[in-house]
C-alpha positions as CSV (number, residue, x, y, z in Angstrom):
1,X,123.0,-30.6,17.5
2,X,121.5,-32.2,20.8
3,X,123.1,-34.6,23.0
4,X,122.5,-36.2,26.1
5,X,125.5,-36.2,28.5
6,X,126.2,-36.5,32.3
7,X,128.4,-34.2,34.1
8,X,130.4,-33.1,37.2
9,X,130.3,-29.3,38.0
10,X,134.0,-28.0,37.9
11,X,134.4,-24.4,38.2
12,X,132.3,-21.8,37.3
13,X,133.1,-17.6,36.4
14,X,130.9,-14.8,36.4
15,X,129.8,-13.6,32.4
16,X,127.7,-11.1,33.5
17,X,125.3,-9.1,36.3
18,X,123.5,-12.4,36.2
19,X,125.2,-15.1,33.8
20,X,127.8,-17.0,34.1
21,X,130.5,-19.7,32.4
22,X,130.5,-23.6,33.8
23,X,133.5,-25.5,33.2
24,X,132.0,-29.4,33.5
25,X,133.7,-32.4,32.8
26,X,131.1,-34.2,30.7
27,X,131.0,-37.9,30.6
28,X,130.2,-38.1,26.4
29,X,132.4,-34.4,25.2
30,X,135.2,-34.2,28.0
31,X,136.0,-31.0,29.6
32,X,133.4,-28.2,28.6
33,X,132.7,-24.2,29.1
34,X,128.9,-23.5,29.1
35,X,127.4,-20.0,29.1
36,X,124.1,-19.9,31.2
37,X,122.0,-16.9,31.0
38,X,120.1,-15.4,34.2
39,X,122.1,-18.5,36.7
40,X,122.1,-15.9,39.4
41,X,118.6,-14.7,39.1
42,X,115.9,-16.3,41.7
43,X,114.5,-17.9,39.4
44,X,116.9,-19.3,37.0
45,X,116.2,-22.3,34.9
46,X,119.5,-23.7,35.9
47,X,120.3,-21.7,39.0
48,X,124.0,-21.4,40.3
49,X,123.7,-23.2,43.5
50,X,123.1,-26.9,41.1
51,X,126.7,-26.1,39.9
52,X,128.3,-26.2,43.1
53,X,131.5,-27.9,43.3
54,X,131.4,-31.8,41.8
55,X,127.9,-31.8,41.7
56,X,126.9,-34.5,39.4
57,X,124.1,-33.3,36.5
58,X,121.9,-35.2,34.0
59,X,122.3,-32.5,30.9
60,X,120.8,-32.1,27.1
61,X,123.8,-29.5,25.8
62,X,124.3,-27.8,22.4
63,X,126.9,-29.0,20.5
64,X,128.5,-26.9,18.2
65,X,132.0,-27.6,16.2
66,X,134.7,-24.7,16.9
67,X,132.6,-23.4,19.8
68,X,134.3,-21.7,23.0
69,X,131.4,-21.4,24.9
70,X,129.0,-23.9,24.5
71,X,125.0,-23.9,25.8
72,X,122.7,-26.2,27.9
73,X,119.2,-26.9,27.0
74,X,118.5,-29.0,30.1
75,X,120.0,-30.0,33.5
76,X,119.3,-31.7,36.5
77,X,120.7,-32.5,39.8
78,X,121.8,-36.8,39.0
79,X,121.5,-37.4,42.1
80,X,121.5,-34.7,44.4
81,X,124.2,-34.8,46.6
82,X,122.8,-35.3,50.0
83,X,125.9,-34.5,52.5
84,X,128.4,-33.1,51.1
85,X,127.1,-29.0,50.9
86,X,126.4,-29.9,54.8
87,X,129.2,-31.4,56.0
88,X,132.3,-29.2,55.9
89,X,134.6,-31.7,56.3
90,X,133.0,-33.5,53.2
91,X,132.8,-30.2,51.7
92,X,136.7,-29.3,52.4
93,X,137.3,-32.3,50.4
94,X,134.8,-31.7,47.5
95,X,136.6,-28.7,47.0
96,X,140.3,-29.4,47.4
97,X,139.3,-32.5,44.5
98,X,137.3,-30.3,42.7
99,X,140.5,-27.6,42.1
100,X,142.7,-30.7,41.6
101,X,140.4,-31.9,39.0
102,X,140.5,-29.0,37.5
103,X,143.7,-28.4,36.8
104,X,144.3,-31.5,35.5
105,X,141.4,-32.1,33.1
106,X,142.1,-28.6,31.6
107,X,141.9,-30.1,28.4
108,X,140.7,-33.5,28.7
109,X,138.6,-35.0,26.1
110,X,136.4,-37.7,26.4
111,X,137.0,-40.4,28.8
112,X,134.2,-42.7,30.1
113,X,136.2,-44.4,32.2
114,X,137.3,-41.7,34.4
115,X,134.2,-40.1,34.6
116,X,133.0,-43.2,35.7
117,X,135.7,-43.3,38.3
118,X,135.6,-39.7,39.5
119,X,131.3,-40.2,39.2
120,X,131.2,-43.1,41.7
121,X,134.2,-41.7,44.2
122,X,132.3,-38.8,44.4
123,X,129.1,-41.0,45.6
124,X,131.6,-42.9,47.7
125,X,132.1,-39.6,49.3
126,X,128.5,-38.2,49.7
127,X,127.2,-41.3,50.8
128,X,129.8,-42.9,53.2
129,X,129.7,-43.1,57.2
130,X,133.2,-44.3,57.2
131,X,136.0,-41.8,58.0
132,X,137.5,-39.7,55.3
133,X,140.4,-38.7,56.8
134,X,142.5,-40.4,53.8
135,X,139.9,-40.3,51.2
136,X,141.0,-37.9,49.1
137,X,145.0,-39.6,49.5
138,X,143.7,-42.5,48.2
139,X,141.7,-40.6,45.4
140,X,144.5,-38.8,44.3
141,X,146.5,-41.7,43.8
142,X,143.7,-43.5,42.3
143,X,142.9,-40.5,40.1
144,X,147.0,-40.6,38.8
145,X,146.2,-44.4,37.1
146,X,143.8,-42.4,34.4
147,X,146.1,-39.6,34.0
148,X,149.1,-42.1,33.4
149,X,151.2,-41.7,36.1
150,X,150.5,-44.1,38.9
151,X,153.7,-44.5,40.6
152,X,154.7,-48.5,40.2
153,X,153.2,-50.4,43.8
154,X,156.3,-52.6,43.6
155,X,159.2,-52.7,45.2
156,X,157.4,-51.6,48.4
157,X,160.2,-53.2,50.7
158,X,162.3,-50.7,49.3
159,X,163.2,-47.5,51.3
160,X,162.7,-44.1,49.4
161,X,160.0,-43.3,46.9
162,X,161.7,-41.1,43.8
163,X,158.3,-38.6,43.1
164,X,160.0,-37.5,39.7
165,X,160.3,-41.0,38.4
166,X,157.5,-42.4,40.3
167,X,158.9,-45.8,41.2
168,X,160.4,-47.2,44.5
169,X,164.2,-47.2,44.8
170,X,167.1,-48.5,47.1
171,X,169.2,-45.5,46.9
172,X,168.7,-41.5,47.6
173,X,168.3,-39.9,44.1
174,X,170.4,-36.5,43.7
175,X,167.1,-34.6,43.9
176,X,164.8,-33.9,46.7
177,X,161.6,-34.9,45.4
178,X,161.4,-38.3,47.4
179,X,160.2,-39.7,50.7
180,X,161.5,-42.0,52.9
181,X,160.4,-43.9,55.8
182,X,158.3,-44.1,57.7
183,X,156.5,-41.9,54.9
184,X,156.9,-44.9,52.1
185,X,155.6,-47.0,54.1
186,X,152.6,-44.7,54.4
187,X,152.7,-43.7,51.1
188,X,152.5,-47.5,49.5
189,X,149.4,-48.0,51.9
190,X,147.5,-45.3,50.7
191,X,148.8,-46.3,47.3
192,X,147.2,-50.1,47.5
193,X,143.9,-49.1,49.6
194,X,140.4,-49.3,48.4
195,X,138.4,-46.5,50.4
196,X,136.3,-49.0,52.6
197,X,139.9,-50.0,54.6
198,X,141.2,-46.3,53.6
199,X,139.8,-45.3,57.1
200,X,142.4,-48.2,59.1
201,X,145.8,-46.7,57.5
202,X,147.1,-45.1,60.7
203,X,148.5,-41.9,59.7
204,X,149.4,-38.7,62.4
205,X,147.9,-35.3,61.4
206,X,151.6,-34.4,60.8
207,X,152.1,-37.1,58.8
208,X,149.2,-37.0,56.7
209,X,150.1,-33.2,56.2
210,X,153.1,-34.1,54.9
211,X,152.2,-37.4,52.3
212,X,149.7,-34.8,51.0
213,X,151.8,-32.2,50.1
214,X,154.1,-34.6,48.7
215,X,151.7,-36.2,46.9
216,X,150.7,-32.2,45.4
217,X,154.5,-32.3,44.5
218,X,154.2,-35.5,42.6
219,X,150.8,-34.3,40.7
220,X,153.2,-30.9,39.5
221,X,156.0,-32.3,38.8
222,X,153.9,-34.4,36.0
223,X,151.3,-32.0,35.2
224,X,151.8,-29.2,32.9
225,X,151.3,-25.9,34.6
226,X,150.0,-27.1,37.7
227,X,150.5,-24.1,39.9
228,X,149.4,-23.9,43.3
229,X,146.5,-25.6,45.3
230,X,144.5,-22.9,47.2
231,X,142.8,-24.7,48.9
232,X,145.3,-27.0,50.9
233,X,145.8,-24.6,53.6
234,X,142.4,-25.3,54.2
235,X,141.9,-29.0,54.2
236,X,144.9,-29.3,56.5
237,X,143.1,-27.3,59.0
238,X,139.7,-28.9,58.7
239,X,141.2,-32.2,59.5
240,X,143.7,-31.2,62.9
């Protein structure tokens, strides 16, 4: 069976001297593995480089019941993504998100809503002028609401933020996954921002470090098998 589906390019792994498997996050049949034939030839029909970390695709896909690997009949750049392959701070993002994403949509069915969201956040990205220095905070926060654990935005006047329970609180738990000011302050910030005023929350580099990795706690400590984020190292140093 045919279907017409839009998707976000996730991951992909080599098959073959020339083929290889996409893992997309389609907006009609959730996450999905696609073999493509000949990808890394020069003249592929649906070369490698349109698969490039969240690149957004209009597709006409296989569908077949009980299927591993599923096929693509058609797919198209919808739209091309205009500034993030060239600008390596929006591509240090793209692909810090992008192995986020993937570890938390491993088996994520069907959603329109979040593809919407994670669709027009990626545009937000590709398209903006605006700093993006806490972008992706704010993303990741945003991101938690559809995975169903955004942390509670009351009780902001409180002083420590518990990351296991997700919820501002008076007291120090007797565990150490929790921050405390002047990082709840921060934190409730990024947590209430859109990404137009994202850009105005005054955060050090230090800081920002920090919130982040806590934030990468928080997304383990409610996601199944999380593991590590390669490619933090990286976006910390992009954005000294």
């Amino acid at each position: 069976m045919l279907q017409k589906t839009k998707g976000i390019a996730l991951k992909i792994t080599y098959y073959s001297e020339s083929s290889i498997v996409a893992h997309i996050f389609t907006e009609n049949l959730g996450l999905q593995s696609y073999l493509i034939n000949g990808a890394r030839k020069p003249r592929a029909k649906i070369p490698i480089n349109m698969l490039q970390p969240l690149h957004i695709l209009d597709m006409v896909v296989y569908v077949k019941d009980g299927a591993i690997l599923q096929r693509i009949k058609e797919a198209y750049p919808a739209p091309a993504l205009k500034q993030v392959p060239l600008d390596i701070r929006k591509s240090a993002v793209a692909l810090f998100l992008n192995e986020i994403l993937y570890k938390v949509l491993k088996h994520q069915h069907a959603d329109p809503h979040l593809f919407h969201f994670v669709f027009q956040s990626i545009l937000w990205l590709d398209q903006t002028e605006l700093s993006i220095h806490n972008f992706h905070l704010c993303f990741l926060m945003k991101l938690s609401r559809f995975l169903g654990y955004l942390p509670s935005s009351t009780g902001q006047s409180k002083p420590y933020f518990d990351l296991m329970e997700g919820c501002f609180i008076n007291n120090l738990p007797a565990h150490g996954y929790v921050l405390q000011e002047p990082h709840t302050g921060l934190f409730h910030s990024i947590l209430t921002c859109s990404y137009e005023d994202s850009p105005h929350i005054s955060i050090t580099h230090r800081d920002r470090i920090y919130i982040l990795q806590q934030i990468v706690n928080f997304y383990r400590l409610h996601t199944e098998n999380f593991g590590i984020v390669n490619s933090l190292e990286v976006l910390e140093e992009i954005f000294h």
